[in-house]
N, C-alpha and C positions, 0 to 999 in steps of 0.2 A: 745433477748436472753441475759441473763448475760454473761459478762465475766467472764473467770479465773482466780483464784487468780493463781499467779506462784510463784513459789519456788524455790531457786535456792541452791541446795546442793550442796557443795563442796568437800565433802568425804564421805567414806561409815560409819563410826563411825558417821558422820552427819546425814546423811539419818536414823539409827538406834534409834536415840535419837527423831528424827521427826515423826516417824513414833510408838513409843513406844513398841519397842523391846530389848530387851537383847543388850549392846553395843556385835559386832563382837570380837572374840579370834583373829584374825588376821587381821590388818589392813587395807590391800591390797585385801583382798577375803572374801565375804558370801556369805551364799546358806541362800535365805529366804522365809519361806511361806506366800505367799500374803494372805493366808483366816488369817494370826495372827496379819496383821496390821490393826490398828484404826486410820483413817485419820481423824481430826476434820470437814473437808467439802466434801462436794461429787463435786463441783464442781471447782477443784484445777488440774494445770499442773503442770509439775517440769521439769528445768535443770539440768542436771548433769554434772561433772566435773569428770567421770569417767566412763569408761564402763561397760554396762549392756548388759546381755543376759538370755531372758526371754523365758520357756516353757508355752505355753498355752494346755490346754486339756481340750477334747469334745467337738472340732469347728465342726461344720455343714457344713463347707467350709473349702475352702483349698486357702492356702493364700501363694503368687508368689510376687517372687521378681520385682519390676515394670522393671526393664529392660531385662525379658526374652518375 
């Protein structure tokens, strides 16, 4: 299996300009639609140097925190 290429984003203004979106109005905070980004490869990971919190909808399963 190939590796991952990894990425490693430092800021959300970063992440915006990589992912070829609209830079964020506010530097600290965006709401983004994942069907509007264009990743060059399909099989890439990323670090981040900021937090993220992501909704997924239409899972089939139901997904637990591993320590309950």
């Amino acid at each position: 299996m190939a590796q991952s290429k990894l990425f490693h984003i430092k800021s959300i203004t970063e992440f915006h300009r990589q992912a070829g979106i609209p830079l964020p109005e506010n530097p600290v905070i965006s709401i983004i639609d994942y069907s509007k980004i264009h990743l060059p490869e399909n099989n890439v990971s990323a670090a981040f140097d900021f937090y993220s919190i992501s909704i997924k909808r239409d899972l089939d399963y139901i997904l637990w925190p591993a320590n309950i």
